[in-house]
N, C-alpha and C positions, 0 to 999 in steps of 0.2 A: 568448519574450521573456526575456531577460537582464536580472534587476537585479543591481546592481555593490552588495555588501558595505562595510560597515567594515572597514577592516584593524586587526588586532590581533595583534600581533607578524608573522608569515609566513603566516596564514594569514586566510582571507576568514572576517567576521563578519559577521552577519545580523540584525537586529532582529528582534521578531515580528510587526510588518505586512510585513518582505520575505520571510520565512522563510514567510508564512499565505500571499503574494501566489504565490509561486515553489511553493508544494508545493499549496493550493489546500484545507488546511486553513484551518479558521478558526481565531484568537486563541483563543476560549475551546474550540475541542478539543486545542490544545495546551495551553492549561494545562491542562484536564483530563484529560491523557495523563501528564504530567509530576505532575498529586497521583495517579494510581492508580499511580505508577509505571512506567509504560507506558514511556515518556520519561525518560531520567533529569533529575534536577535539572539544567534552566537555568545554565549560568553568567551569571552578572553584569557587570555596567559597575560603575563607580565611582556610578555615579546610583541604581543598584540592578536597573535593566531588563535583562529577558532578552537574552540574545545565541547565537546559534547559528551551526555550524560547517556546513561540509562530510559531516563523519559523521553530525551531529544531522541532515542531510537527506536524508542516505541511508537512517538510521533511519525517517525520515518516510514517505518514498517505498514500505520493504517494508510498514509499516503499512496504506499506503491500499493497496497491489497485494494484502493478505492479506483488509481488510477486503470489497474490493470481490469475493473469491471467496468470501463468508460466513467466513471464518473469525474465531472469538468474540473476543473483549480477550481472555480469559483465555487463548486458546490462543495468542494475539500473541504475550501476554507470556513465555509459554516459549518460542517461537519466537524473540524479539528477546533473551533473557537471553543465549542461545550467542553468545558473543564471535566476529568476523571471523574468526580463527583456528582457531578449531574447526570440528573438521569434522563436521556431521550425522550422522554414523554412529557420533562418538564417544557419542551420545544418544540408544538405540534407540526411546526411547518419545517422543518430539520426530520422529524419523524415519520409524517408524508414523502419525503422525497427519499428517505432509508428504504422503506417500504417501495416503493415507486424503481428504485436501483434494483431490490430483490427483485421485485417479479419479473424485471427484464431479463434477470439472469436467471432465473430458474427456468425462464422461457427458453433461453439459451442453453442450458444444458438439458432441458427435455430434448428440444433440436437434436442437439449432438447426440443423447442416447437413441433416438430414431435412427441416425444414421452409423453409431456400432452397431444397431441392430440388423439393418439391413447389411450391413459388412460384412458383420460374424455369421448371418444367414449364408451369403454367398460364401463366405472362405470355408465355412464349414461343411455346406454343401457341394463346394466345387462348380458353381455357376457362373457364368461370366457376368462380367460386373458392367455390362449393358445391357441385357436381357435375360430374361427366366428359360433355358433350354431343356 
């Protein structure tokens, strides 16, 4: 679902109910991303309401993809301070804990494929899914 932005000079602007709607954050975790600094300061309308870009949702987007592999605010926020342009390796100790996140999750999804596999073993063979009969 595509909501269509305000424009504001060239580029698309967002409220914070289409900006909560479109990333599936709520109103009050972005303002409370934006006081820990997580988020940078909101730009403003002339009325004083927040307004968000394109990048403020890119921003968003690594947020939930980081949160949702456990990783902490605190390690976010080092994570999201490297500017577009820099490149991860210019930040070894940003680079170790990338690395350090992956292998937890690969670990985690090897897990989980262990356990479709033993699923799909059973559903497929019709065995009960407490014992091999």
């Amino acid at each position: 679902m595509k909501i269509e932005g305000l424009r504001m000079g060239s580029a698309a602007a967002f409220s914070i109910k289409e900006i909560s709607k479109m990333t599936g954050l709520t109103e009050d975790a972005l303002r409370y991303y934006e006081k820990i600094e997580l988020l940078p300061r909101a730009k403003r309308r002339e009325n004083g309401r927040r307004v968000y870009n394109k990048e403020d949702m890119q921003l968003m987007e690594l947020i939930i993809c980081l949160k949702k592999m456990g990783v902490s605010l605190k390690d976010i926020k080092e994570f999201a301070s490297l500017s577009y342009k820099e490149d991860i390796l210019s930040a070894p100790e940003v680079h170790d804990k990338v690395q350090s996140y992956r292998r937890k999750l690969q670990d985690q999804i090897d897990y989980l494929q262990k356990i479709l596999g033993v699923l799909d073993y059973k559903i497929a063979n019709k065995k009960s899914l407490l014992k091999d009969s």
